[in-house]
BAKE-996444 format. One record per residue (C-alpha): residue number from 0; x, y, z. Coordinates in nm, 4 decimals. Layout:
N
@k NUM x X y Y z Z
...
This chain:
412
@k 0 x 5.1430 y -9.8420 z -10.4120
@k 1 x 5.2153 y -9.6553 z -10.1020
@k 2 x 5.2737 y -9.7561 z -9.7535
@k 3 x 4.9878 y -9.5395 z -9.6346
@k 4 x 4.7609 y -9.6190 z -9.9382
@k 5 x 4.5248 y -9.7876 z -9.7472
@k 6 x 4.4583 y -9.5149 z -9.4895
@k 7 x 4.4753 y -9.2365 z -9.7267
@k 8 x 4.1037 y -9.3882 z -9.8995
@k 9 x 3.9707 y -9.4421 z -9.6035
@k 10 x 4.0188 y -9.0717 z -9.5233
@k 11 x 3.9518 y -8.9486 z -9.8381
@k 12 x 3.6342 y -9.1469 z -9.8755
@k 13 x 3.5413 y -9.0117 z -9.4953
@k 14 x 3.6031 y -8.6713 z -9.6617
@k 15 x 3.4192 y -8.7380 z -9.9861
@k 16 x 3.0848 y -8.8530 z -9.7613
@k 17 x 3.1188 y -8.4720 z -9.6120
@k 18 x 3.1237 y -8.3172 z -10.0274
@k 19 x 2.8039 y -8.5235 z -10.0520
@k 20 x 2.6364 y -8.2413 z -9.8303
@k 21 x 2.7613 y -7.9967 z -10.0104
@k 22 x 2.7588 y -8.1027 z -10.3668
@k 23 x 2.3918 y -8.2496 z -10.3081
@k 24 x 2.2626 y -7.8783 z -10.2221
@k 25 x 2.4073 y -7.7200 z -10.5057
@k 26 x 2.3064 y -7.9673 z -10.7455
@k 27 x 1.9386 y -8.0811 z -10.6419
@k 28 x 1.7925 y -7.8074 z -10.8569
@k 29 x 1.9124 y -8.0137 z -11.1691
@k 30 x 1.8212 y -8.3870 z -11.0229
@k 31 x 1.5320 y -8.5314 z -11.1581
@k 32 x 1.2470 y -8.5301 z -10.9467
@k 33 x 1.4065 y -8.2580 z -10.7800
@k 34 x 1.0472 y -8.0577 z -10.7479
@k 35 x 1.1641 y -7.7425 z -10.9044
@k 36 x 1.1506 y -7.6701 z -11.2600
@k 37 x 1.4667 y -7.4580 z -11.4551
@k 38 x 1.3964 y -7.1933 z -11.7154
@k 39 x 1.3099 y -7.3397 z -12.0223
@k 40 x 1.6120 y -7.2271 z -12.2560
@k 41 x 1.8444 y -7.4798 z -11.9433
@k 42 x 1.6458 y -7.7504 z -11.9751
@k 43 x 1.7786 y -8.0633 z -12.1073
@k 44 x 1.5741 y -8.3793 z -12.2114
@k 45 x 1.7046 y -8.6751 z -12.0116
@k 46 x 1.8784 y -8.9662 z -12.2890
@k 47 x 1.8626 y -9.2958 z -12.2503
@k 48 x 2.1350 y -9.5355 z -12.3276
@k 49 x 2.0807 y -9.8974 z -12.3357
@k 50 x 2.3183 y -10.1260 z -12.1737
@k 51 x 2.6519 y -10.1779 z -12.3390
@k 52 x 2.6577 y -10.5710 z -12.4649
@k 53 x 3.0033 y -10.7477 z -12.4175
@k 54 x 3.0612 y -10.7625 z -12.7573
@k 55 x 3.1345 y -10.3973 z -12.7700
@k 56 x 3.4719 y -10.2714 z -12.7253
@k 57 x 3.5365 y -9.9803 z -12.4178
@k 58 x 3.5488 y -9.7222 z -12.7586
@k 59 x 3.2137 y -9.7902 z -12.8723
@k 60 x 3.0767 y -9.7633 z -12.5145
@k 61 x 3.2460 y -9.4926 z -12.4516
@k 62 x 3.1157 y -9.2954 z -12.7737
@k 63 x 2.7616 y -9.3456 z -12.6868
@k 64 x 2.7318 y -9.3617 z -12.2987
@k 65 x 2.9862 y -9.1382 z -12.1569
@k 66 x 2.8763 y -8.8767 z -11.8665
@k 67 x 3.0635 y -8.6061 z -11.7928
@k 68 x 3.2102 y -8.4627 z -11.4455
@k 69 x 2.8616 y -8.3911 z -11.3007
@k 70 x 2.6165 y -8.4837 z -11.5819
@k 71 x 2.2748 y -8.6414 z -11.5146
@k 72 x 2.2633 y -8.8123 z -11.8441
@k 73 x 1.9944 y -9.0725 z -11.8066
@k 74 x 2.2122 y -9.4173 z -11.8797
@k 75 x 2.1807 y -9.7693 z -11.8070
@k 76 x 2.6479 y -9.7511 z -11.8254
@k 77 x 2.8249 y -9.4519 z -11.7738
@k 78 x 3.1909 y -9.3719 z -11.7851
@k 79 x 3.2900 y -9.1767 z -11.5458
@k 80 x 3.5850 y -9.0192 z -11.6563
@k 81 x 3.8533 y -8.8578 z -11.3944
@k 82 x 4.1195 y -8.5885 z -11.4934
@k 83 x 4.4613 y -8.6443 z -11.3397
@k 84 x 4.8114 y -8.4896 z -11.2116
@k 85 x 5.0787 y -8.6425 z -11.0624
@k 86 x 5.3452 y -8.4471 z -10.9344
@k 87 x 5.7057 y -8.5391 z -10.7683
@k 88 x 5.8311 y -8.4727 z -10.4237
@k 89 x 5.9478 y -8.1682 z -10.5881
@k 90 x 5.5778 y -8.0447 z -10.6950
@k 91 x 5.6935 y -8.1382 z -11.0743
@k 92 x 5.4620 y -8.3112 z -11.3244
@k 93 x 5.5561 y -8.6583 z -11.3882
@k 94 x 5.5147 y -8.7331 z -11.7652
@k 95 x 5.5157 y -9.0687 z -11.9466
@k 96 x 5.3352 y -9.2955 z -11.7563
@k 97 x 5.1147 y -9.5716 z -11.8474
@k 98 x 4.7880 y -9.6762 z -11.7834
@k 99 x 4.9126 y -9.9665 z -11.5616
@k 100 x 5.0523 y -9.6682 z -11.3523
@k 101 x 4.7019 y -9.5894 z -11.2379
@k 102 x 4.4527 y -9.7571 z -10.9763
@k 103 x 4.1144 y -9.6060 z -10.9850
@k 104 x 3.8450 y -9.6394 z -10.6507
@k 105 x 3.5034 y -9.5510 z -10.5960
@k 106 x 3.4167 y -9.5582 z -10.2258
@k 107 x 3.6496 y -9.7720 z -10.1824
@k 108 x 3.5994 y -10.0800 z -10.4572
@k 109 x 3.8690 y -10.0827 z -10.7422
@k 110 x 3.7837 y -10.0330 z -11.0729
@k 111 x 3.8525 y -10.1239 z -11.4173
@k 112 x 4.0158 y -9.8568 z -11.6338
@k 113 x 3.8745 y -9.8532 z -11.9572
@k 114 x 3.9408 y -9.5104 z -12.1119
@k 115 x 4.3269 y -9.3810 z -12.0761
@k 116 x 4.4265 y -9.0591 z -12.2689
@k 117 x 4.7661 y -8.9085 z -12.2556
@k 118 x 4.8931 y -8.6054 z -12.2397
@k 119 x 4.9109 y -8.5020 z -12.5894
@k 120 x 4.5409 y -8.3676 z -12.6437
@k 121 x 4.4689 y -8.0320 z -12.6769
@k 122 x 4.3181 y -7.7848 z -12.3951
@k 123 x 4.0703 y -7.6046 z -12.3921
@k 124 x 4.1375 y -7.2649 z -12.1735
@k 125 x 3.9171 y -7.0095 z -12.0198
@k 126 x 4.1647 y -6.7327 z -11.8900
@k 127 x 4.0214 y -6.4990 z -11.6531
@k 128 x 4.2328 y -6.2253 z -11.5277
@k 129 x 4.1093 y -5.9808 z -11.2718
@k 130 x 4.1885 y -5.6419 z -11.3296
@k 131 x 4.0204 y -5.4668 z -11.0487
@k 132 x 4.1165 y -5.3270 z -10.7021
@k 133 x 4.5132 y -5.3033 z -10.6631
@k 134 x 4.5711 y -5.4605 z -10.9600
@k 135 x 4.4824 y -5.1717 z -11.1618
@k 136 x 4.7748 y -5.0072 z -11.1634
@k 137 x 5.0120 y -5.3031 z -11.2842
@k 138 x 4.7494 y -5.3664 z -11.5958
@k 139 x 5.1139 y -5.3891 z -11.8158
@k 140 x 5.2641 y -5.6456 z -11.5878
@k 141 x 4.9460 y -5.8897 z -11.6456
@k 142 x 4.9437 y -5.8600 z -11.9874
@k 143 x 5.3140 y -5.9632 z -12.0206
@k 144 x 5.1962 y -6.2685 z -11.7714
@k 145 x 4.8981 y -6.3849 z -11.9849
@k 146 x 5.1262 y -6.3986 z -12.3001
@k 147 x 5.3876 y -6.5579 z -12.1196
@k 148 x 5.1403 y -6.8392 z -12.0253
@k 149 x 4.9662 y -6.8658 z -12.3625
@k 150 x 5.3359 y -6.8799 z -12.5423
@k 151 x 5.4162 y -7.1905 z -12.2782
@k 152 x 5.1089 y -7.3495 z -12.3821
@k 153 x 5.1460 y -7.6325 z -12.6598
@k 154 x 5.0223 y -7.6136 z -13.0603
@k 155 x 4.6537 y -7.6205 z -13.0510
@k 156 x 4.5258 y -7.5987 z -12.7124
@k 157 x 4.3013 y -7.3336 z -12.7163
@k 158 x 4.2192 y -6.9767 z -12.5137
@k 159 x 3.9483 y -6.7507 z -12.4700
@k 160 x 4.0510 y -6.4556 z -12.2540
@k 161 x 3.7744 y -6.2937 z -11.9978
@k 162 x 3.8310 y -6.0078 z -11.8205
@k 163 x 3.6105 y -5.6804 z -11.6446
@k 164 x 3.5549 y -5.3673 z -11.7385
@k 165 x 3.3343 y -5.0231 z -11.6507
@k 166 x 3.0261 y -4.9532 z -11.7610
@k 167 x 2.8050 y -4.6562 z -11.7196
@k 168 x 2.4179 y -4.7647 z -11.6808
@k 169 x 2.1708 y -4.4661 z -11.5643
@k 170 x 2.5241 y -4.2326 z -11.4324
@k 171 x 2.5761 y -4.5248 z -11.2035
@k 172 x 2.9367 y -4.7157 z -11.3038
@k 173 x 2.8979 y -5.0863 z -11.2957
@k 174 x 3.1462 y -5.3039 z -11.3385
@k 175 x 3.0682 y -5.6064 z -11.5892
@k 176 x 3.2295 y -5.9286 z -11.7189
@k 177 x 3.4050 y -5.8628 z -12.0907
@k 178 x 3.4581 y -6.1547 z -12.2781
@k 179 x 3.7533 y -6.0116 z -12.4730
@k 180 x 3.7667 y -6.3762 z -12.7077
@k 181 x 3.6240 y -6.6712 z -12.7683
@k 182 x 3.8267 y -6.9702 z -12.7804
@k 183 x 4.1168 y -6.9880 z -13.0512
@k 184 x 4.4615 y -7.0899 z -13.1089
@k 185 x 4.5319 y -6.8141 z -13.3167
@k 186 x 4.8312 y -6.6490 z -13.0932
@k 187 x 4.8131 y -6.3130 z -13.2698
@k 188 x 4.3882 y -6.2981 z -13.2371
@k 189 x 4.4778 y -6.3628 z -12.8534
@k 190 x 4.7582 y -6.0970 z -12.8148
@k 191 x 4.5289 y -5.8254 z -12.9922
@k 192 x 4.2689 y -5.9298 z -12.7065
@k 193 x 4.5035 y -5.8857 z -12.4046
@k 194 x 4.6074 y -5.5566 z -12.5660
@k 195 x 4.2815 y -5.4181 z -12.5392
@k 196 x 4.2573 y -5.5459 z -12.1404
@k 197 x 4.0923 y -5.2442 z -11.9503
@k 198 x 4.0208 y -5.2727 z -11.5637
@k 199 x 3.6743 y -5.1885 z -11.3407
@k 200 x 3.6046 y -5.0474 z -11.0016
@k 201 x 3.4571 y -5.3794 z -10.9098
@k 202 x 3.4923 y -5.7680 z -10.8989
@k 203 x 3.2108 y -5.9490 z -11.0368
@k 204 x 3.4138 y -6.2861 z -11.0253
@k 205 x 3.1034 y -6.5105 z -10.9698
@k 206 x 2.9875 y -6.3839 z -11.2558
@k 207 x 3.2996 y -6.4008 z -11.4723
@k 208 x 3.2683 y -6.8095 z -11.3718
@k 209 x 2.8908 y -6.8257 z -11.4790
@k 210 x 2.9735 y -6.6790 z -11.8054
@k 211 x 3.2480 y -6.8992 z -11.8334
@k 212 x 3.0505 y -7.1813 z -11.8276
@k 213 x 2.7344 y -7.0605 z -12.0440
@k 214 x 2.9216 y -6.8921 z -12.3055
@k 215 x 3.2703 y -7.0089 z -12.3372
@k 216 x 3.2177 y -7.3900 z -12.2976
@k 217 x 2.8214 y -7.3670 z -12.3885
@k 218 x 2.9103 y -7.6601 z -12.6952
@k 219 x 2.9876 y -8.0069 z -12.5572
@k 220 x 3.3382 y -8.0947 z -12.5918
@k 221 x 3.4658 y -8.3135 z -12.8918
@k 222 x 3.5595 y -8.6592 z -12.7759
@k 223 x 3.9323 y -8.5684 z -12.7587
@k 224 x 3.8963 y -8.2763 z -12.5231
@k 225 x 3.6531 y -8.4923 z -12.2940
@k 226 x 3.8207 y -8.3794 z -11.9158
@k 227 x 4.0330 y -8.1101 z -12.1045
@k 228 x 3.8541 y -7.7709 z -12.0171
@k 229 x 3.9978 y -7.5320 z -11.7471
@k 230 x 3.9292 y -7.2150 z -11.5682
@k 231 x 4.2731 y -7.0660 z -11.5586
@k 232 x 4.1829 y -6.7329 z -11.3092
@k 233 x 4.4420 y -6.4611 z -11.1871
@k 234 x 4.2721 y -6.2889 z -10.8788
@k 235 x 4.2363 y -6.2543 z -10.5131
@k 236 x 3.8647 y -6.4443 z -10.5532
@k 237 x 3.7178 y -6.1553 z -10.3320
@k 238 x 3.3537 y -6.0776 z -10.4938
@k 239 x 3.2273 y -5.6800 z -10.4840
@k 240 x 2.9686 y -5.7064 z -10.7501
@k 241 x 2.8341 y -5.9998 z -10.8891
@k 242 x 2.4669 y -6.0956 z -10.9446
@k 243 x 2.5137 y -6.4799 z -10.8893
@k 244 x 2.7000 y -6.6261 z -10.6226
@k 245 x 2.9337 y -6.8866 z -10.5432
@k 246 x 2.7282 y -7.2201 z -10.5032
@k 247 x 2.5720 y -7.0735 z -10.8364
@k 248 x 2.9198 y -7.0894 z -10.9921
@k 249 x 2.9955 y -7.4330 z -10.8670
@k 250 x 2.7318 y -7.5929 z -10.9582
@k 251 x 2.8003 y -7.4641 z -11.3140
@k 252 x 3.1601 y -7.5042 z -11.3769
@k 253 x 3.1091 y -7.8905 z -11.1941
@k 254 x 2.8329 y -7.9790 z -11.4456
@k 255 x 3.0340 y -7.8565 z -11.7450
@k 256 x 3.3337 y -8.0744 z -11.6109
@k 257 x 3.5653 y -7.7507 z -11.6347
@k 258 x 3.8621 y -7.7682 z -11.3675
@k 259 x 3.9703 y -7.4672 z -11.2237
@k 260 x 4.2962 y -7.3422 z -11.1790
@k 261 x 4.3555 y -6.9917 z -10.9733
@k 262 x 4.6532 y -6.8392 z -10.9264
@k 263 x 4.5756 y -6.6788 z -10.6015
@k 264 x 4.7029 y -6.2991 z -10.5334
@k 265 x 4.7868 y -6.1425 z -10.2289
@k 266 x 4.6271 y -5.8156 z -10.2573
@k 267 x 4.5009 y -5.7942 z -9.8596
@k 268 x 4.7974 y -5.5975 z -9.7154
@k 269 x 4.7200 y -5.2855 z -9.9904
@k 270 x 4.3325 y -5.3560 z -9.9503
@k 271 x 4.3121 y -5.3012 z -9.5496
@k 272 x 4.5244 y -5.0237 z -9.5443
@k 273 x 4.2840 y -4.8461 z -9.8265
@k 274 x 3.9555 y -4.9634 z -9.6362
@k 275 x 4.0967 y -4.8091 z -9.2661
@k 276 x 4.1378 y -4.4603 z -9.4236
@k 277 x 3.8662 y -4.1266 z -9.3841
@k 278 x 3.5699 y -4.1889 z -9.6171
@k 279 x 3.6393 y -3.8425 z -9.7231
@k 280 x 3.9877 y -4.0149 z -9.8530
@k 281 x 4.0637 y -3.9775 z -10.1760
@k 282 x 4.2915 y -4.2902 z -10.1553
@k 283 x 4.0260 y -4.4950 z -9.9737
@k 284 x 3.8664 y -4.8264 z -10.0846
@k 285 x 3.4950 y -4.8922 z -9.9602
@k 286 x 3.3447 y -5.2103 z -9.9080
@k 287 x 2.9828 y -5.2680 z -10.1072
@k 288 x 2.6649 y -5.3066 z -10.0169
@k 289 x 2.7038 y -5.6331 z -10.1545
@k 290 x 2.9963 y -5.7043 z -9.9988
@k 291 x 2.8363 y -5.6395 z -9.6515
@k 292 x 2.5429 y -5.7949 z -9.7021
@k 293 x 2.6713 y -6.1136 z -9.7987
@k 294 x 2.9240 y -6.0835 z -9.4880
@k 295 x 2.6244 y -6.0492 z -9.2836
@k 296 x 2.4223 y -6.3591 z -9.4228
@k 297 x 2.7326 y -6.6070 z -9.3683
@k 298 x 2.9144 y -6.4891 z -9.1087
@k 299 x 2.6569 y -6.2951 z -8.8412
@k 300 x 2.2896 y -6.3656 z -9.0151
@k 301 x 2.1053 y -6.2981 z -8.6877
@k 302 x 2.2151 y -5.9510 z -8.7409
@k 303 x 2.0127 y -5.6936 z -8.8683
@k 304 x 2.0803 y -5.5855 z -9.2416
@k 305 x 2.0250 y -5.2332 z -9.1443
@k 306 x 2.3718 y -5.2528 z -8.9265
@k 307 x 2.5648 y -5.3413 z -9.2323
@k 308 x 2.4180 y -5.1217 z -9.4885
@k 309 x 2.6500 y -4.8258 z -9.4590
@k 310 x 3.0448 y -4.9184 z -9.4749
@k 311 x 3.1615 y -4.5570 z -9.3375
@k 312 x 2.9135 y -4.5961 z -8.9901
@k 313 x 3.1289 y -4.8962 z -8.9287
@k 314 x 3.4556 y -4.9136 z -8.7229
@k 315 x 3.8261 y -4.9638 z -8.8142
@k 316 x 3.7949 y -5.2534 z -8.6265
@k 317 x 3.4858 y -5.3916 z -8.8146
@k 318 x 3.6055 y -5.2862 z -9.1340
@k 319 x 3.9454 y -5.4799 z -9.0521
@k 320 x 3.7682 y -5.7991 z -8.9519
@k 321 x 3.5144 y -5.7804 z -9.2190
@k 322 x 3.8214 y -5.7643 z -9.4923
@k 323 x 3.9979 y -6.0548 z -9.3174
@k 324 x 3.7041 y -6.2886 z -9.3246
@k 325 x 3.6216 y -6.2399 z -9.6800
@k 326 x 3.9858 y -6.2623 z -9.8105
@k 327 x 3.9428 y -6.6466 z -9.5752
@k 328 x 3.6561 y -6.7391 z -9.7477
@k 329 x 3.7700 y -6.6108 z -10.1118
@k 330 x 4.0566 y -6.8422 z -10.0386
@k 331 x 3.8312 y -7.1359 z -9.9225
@k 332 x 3.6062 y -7.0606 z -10.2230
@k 333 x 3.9010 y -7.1196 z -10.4338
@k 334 x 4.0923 y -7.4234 z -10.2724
@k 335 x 3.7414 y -7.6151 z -10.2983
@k 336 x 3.6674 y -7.6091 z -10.6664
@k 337 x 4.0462 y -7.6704 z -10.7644
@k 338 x 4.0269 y -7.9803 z -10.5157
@k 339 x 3.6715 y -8.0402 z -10.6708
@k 340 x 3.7439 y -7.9912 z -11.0204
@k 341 x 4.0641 y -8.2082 z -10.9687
@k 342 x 4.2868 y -7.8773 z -11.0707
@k 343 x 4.5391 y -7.7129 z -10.8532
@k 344 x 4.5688 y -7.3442 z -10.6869
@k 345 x 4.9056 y -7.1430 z -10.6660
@k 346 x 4.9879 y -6.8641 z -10.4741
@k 347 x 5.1467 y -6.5363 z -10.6610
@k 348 x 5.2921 y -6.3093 z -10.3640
@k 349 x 5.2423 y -6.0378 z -10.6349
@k 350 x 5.1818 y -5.9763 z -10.9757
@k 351 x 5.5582 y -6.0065 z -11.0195
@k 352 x 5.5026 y -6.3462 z -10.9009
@k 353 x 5.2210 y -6.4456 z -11.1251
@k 354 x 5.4676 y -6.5108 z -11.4444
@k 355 x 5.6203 y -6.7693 z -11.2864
@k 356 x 5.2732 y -6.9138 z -11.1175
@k 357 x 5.1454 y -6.9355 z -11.4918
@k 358 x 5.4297 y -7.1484 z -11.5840
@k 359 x 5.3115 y -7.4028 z -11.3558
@k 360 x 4.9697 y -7.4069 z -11.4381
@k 361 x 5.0799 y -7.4386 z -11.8368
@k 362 x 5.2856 y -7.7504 z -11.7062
@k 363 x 5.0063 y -7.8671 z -11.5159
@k 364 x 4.7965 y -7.8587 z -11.7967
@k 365 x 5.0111 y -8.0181 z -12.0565
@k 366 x 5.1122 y -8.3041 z -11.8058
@k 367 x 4.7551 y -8.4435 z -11.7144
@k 368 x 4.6306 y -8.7710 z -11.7854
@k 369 x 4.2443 y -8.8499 z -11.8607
@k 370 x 4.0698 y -9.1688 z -11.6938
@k 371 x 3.7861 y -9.3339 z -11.7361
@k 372 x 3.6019 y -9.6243 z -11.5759
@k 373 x 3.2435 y -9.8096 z -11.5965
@k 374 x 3.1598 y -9.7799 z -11.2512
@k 375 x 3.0897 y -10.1472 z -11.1118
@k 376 x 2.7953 y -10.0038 z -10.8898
@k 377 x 2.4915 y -9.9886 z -11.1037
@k 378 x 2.2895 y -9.8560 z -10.9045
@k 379 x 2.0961 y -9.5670 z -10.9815
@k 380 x 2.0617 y -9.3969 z -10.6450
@k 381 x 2.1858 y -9.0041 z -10.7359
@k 382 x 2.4055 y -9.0376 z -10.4648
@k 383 x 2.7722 y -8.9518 z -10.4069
@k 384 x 3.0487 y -9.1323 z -10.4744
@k 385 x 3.4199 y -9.0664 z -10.3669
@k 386 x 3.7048 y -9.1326 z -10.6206
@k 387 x 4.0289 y -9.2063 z -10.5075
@k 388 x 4.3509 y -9.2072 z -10.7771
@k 389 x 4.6609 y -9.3731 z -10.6858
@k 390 x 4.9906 y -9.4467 z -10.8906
@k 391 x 5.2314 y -9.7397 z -10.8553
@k 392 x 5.5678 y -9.8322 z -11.0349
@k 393 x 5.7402 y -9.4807 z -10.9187
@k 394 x 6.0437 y -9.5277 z -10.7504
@k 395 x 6.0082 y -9.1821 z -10.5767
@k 396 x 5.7520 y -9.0050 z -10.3402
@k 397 x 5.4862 y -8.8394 z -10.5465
@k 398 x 5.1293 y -8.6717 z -10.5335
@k 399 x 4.7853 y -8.7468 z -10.7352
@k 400 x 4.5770 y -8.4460 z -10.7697
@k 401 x 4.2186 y -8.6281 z -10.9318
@k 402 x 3.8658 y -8.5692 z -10.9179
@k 403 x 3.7464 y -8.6630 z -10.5699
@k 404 x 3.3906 y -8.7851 z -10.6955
@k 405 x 3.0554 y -8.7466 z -10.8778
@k 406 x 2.6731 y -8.7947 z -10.7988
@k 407 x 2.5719 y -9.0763 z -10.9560
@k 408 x 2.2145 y -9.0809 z -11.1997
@k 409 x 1.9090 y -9.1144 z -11.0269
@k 410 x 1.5818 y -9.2688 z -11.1569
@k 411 x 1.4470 y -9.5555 z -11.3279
């Protein structure tokens, strides 16, 4: 254990009370007793599990009681169970440790590991790559980056590539989410699908996410890939287009216990210069309607909507600051459900840069351990609880990338 163990949970726990706000919004919808009923095909009957006896082993418990990242499984004993990194001073993986490497807390208590699963289970990967805006041009470049990554990744982990494309509704162009295929290991099924990548005019990422979820990941995941599912995304995370938004999103991808990985690029510099040019430009880029109105709503809402409803009545100077603040909270977006999910973000300067970006995320991916533990609080209270992951026995500096926490069931 570290020197500074002690005041590192403290401060994460501090910071896991502030998720709690956050987390509780997006998720109240699905809590029971919440008040508000979901659409009947997303309803699920609450289970009930009765309460493991001591003569059963941590398996047996585990097979018939475990909830997922964010489940609301009605049970008397859950296992919550905790995907984990831990990386070097030099940002490398560290393989090969044990379970007596790893300390588990929740707000604070220690707990008992009772589930441990190396790194030799398969993944299960969503890749999303984001073909819009600037990265139109360079389509070639990410296809030789998504094979790249899906040849680093190990025998049987599995991909399902999702991308955008065009399409023409009423002579207006709209610009969807294409769900090029559904998860395989076959390596030739996947290069035939990033062959056929196209690109659109628009970003619906938040949607790309929500589809993700639903239609990718819809099955529950055998017992050997519980913790093993990942969003592996190469954009800038700047929404033009979608129909759901990004607490929709969350909420989904946290539920279905799917960590998410984004390789982050810098597409702002070619952006701004596009968006400051004549709207009789040829070369320009506009910002949407959606776009501006979700500016308006979370960064000025006393505003009218009528002052943001036309991008070429507003200013260089507006358009500028507009551009920035989005690009800040795409980035925010991003860094949140990585840290939430217990995943990782990495930055690709350019699409150049994303080859090498992927290679980190494969390692990532085939270096993570799974935890699980039988929280000692049994209280059923729906509320959150921070998780803290720390490693001991390493001679050198290193860095624990975990799930930060869960709500807990609520009810009777």
């Amino acid at each position: 254990m570290q020197p500074n163990c002690e005041s590192r949970r403290r401060e994460l726990l501090r910071n896991g009370y502030q998720c709690f706000f956050l987390l509780s919004a997006l998720l109240c919808l699905a809590l029971p007793g919440a008040g508000q009923t979901q659409a009947p095909e997303k309803q699920q009957r609450p289970r009930r599990a009765t309460e493991a006896t001591s003569q059963q082993s941590p398996a047996q418990q585990q097979e018939s009681q475990e909830v997922g990242e964010d489940d609301v499984v009605r049970v008397d004993t859950q296992l919550v169970t905790v995907p984990t990194i831990v990386t070097n001073n030099l940002g490398r993986p560290v393989s090969g440790l044990a379970q007596s490497n790893f300390i588990v807390y929740e707000n604070g208590v220690q707990q008992t590991i009772a589930n441990f699963g190396t790194t030799e289970a398969p993944f299960e990967i969503a890749l999303l790559l984001d073909t819009s805006g600037s990265t139109r041009a360079d389509v070639n470049l990410i296809r030789r980056a998504a094979r790249a990554f899906i040849q680093a990744l190990r025998p049987g982990d599995k991909v399902a590539v999702v991308a955008f494309k065009d399409r023409t509704d009423a002579g207006t162009t709209l610009a969807t989410v294409d769900l090029l295929s559904g998860l395989t290991d076959d390596r030739k099924a996947l290069d035939n699908a990033i062959e056929h990548l196209g690109s659109s005019n628009g970003t619906p990422f938040y949607d790309a996410l929500e589809k993700i979820a639903d239609e990718v990941f819809r099955t529950p995941p055998r017992k050997d890939l519980r913790g093993r599912r990942a969003v592996v995304a190469l954009t800038d995370g700047v929404d033009s287009s979608s129909d759901s938004s990004y607490e929709e999103a969350l909420e989904k991808l946290l539920r279905a216990g799917i960590a998410g990985y984004f390789i982050q690029v810098n597409t702002e510099e070619f952006v701004e210069d596009r968006l400051l040019k004549d709207c009789q430009d040829n070369g320009r880029l506009t910002l949407s309607a959606r776009q501006l109105e979700r500016y308006r709503r979370i960064f000025v809402p006393r505003a009218r909507s009528e002052d943001y409803a036309n991008f070429c009545q507003l200013g260089q100077f507006e358009r500028m600051q507009i551009s920035r603040d989005l690009y800040n909270l795409a980035r925010r977006e991003m860094n949140d459900l990585a840290r939430l999910s217990g995943a990782r973000n990495f930055t690709a300067v350019d699409l150049q840069d994303a080859r090498a970006a992927f290679a980190r995320v494969a390692a990532d991916i085939g270096t993570q351990y799974s935890l699980g533990y039988y929280p000692t609080n049994k209280a059923r209270d729906g509320k959150y609880r921070a998780i803290l992951v720390e490693v001991r026995g390493l001679k050198e500096k290193n860095e624990v990338h975990a799930r930060e926490g869960y709500l807990a069931p609520k009810g009777p």
